[in-house]
ZAKOLRO-220274 format. One line per 5 residues: number of its first residue (from 1); their letters; for each residue x, y, z of C-alpha. Coordinates in steps of 0.1 Angstrom, whole numbers, plus 5000, padded with zeros to 4 digits. Example, Ala and Ser with C-alpha at 12.3 -4.5 7.8 and 13.67 -1.06 7.14 Angstrom:
REM residues 2
1 = AS = 5123,4955,5078  5137,4989,5071
***
This chain:
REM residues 323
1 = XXXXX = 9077,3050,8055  9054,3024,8059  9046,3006,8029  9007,2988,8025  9002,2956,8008
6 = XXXXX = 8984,2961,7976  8951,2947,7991  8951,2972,8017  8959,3001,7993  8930,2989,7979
11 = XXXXX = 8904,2991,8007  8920,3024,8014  8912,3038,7979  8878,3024,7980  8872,3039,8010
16 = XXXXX = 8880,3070,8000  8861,3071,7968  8826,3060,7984  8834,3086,8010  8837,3110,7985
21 = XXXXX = 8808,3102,7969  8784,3103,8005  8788,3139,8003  8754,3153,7991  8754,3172,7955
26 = XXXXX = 8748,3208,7954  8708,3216,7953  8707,3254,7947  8680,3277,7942  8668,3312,7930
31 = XXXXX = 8634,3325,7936  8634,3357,7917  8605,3380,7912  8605,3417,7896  8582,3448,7898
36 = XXXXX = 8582,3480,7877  8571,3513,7904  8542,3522,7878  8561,3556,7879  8568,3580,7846
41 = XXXXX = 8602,3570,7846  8596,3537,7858  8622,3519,7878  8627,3480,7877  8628,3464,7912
46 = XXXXX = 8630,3432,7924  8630,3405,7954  8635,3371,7962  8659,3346,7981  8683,3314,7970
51 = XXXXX = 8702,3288,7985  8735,3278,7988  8756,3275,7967  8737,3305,7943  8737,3339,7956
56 = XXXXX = 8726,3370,7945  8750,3403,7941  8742,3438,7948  8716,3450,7915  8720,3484,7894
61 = XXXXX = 8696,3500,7886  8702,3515,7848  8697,3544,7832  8661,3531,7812  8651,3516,7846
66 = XXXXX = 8663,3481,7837  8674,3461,7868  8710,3440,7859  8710,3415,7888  8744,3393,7889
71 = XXXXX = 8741,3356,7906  8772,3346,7915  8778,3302,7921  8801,3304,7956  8813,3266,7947
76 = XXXXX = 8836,3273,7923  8817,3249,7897  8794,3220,7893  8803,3184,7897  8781,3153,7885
81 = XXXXX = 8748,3150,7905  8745,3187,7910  8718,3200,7904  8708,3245,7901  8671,3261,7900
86 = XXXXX = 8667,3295,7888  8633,3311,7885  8627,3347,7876  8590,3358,7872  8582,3398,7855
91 = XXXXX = 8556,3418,7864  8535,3435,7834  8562,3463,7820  8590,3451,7843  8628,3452,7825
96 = XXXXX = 8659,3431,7839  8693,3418,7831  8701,3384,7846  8735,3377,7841  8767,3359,7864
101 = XXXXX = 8791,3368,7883  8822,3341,7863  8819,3316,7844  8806,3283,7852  8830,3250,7851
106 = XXXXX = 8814,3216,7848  8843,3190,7861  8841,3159,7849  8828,3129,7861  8832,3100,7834
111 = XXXXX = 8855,3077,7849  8857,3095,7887  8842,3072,7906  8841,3033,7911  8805,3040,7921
116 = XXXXX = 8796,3054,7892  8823,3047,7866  8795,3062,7835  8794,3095,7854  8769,3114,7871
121 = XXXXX = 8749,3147,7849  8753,3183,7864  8715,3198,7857  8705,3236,7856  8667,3243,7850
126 = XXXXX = 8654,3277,7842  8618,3292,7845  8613,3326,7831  8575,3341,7832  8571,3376,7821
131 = XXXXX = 8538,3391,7821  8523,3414,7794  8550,3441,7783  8578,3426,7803  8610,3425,7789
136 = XXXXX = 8637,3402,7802  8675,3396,7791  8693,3360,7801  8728,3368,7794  8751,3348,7816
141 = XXXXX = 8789,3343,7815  8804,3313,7797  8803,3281,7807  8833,3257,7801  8827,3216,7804
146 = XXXXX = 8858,3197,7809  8869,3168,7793  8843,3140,7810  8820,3165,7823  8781,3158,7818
151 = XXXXX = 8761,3189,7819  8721,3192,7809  8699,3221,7807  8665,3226,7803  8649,3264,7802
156 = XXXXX = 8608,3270,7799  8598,3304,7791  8564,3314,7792  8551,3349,7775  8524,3371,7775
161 = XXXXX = 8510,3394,7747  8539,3421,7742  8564,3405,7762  8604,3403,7751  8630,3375,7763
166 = XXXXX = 8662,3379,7749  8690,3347,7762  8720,3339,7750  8745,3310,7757  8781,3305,7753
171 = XXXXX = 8799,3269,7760  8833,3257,7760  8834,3217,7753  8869,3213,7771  8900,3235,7778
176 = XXXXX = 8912,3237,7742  8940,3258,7758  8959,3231,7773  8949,3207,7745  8920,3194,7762
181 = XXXXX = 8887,3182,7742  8854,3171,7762  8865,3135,7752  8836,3106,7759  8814,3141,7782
186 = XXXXX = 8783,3155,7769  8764,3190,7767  8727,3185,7767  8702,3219,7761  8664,3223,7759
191 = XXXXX = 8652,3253,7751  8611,3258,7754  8586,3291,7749  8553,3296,7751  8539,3328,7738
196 = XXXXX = 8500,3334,7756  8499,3291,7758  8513,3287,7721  8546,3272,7710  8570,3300,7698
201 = XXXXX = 8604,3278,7702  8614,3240,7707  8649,3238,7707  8669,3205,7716  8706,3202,7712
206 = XXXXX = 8734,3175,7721  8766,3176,7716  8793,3147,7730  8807,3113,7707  8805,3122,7667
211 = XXXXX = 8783,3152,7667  8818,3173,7680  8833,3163,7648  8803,3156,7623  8800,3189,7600
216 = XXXXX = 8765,3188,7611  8778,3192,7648  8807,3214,7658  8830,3198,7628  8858,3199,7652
221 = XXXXX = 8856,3231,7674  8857,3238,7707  8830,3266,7709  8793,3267,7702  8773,3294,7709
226 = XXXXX = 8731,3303,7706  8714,3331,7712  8674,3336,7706  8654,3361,7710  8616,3360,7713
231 = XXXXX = 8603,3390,7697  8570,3411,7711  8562,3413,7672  8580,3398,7641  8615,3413,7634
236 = XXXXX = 8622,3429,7598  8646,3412,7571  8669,3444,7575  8675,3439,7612  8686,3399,7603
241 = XXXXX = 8709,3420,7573  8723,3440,7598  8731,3411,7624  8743,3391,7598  8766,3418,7589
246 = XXXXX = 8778,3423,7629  8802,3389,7620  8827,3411,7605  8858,3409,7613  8854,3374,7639
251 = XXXXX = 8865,3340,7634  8841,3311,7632  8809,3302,7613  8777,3322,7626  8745,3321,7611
256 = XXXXX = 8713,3337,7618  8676,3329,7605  8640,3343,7616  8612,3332,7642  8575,3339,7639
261 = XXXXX = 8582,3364,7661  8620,3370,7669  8651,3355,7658  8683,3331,7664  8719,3329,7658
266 = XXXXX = 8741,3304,7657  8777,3301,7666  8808,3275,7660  8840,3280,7659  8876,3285,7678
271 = XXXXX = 8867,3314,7699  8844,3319,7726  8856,3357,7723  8842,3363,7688  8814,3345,7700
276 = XXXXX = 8804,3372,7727  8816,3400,7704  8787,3391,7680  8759,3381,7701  8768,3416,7723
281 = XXXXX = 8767,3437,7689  8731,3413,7679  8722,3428,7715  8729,3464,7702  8706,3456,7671
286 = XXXXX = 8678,3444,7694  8680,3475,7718  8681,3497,7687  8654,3482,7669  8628,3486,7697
291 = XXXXX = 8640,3519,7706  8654,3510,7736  8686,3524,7751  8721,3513,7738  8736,3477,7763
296 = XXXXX = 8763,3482,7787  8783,3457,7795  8777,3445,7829  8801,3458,7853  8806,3424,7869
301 = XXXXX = 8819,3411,7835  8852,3406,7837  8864,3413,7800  8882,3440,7789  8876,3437,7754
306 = XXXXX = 8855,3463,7737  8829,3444,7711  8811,3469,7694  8818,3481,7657  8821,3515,7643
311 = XXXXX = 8791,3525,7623  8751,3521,7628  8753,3500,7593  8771,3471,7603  8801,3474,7580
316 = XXXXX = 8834,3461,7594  8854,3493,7611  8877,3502,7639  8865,3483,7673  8849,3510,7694
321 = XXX = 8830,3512,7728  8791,3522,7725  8784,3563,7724
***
C-alpha cells in the first residue's frame, strides 16, 4: 500500500466532499387533484402526476367512498437542501386519505460538509384546498430526524363553508434507540388554515438547542406529536371528554384543547407508539362524531399493533381491533 502525504489526503478529501455536494438536491413534486362521481353512493376519485423522488401507490377505494392514496419517497430519505411539494386540491363533497408508504428519515447535515459546515435545511410544503363539503385526512407515517438533521415544514390549508381537514404529525428528534438525541439539529413546523378567507389556525413550532429539554419544550423526550382537526362546525365538550379519556393506558403527556371550529392534541413523551395509538383512537372519535364510518388502518401501514380500546365510552379496557 501506497501511503499519501497528509497534504495530498487532504486535497483528496476535499475533493470528495465538494463532489459530493455538486450533486443537485432532491426537488419532488405532487400535483394531486380529487373528484366525487356525483353518484348516490358516491365514489372518491382522483388524478394527478409527481416527480422523482415522490410517487404515488395504487389507491383503495373504501367502503364510504373515501379514496386512501399512499405516496411513497423512493430515496430512502431527505438530506440537507432537499426540498418536497405536495398539493392535493378537493372537489365540493370529495373524501380522501393521504397518507405514506414508510417513514420519512431526515439525515443529518450539521457538520457534513466543509462547504457548509452549519448545515443545509430539508423543506416539505403542503397545500391542501378543499371545496365546500370536502373532507380530507393528512395522516402520514412518522418521520424520524437524526442527530444533526435540519428539517422545516410549512402546510396552508384553505377551506370552504362545510369542509373537514383532519392531519396529524408524528416526529422522532433522533434515534433514542441507539442513544442518539437530535444534538445541535432542528425541527421547524408551520401550520396555516383559512376557513372561506378567515384565520382558523396559526400554528408555529421549533424545537432544536434548549426547547428539547426546557419543560415548556419536550422536557427531555424524544417524541412529539400534533394532530388538529378543522371542524365543518364547532366540536362538543363531550367529544374533547371522550378524547381526553382515549390516553388511557399510554405513556407520555397528551393534552387536548378546543378550536373555533375543531380541535388539537398534543403529544410528548417516550413513545412514538402511544403517540399513534391516541391520535388513531381521536380519529375514531372524529369519524364517530360526524357519523361517518369507523378508520381502518391503512393497509400500507406497516404496524401490527392494534390501537383501538374496548368500549364507545373511552374507559381504559382490553386493546381490541375496530368492529
Amino acid at each position: 500500500m501506497i501511503a499519501l502525504p497528509p497534504s495530498a489526503l487532504a486535497a483528496s478529501a476535499a475533493a470528495s466532499d465538494a463532489n459530493s455536494n455538486a450533486l443537485p438536491p432532491w426537488r419532488g413534486s405532487a400535483l394531486l387533484r380529487f373528484e366525487a362521481s356525483g353518484e348516490a353512493n358516491s365514489r372518491t376519485s382522483h388524478q394527478g402526476g409527481t416527480t422523482a423522488p415522490l410517487k404515488i401507490q395504487k389507491a383503495f377505494a373504501l367502503s364510504d367512498g373515501r379514496c386512501e392514496l399512499p405516496l411513497l419517497h423512493t430515496a430512502g430519505g431527505l438530506v440537507g437542501g432537499d426540498e418536497l411539494s405536495i398539493q392535493a386540491e378537493l372537489a365540493a363533497g370529495s373524501r380522501a386519505l393521504i397518507t405514506s408508504v414508510a417513514a420519512q428519515k431526515v439525515y443529518g447535515s450539521i457538520g457534513r460538509s466543509r462547504l457548509a459546515p452549519e448545515g443545509r435545511w430539508a423543506r416539505q410544503e403542503l397545500r391542501f384546498a378543499l371545496e365546500s363539503g370536502a373532507d380530507l385526512e393528512w395522516l402520514p407515517q412518522e418521520l424520524v430526524v437524526f442527530a444533526g438533521g435540519l428539517f422545516e415544514q410549512s402546510c396552508r390549508v384553505e377551506l370552504a363553508a362545510g369542509a373537514s381537514w383532519l392531519g396529524a404529525e408524528v416526529v422522532r428528534l433522533g434515534r433514542s434507540a441507539d442513544a442518539e438525541t437530535l444534538g445541535s439539529g432542528c425541527w421547524r413546523s408551520l401550520l396555516e388554515v383559512r376557513r372561506e378567507g378567515r384565520w382558523s389556525v396559526a400554528d408555529r413550532i421549533e424545537l432544536g438547542g434548549d426547547s428539547l429539554i426546557s419543560g415548556h419544550g419536550l422536557g427531555g423526550q424524544p417524541v412529539f406529536g400534533s394532530l388538529v382537526w378543522a371542524a365543518p362546525a364547532p366540536v362538543p365538550e363531550a367529544v374533547l371528554e371522550l378524547c381526553r379519556a382515549d390516553r388511557a393506558g399510554l405513556d407520555g403527556e397528551m393534552v387536548c384543547g378546543r378550536l373555533d371550529q375543531g380541535l388539537v392534541a398534543r403529544y410528548r413523551g417516550p413513545s412514538s407508539q402511544a403517540a399513534r395509538f391516541w391520535f388513531t383512537r381521536i380519529w375514531a372519535r372524529i369519524r364517530a362524531e360526524r357519523d361517518l364510518a369507523a378508520p381502518v388502518l391503512p393497509r400500507v401501514w406497516p404496524f401490527q399493533e392494534v390501537p383501538w380500546l374496548d368500549g364507545s365510552d373511552g374507559s381504559a379496557g382490553k386493546i381490541a381491533g375496530p368492529a
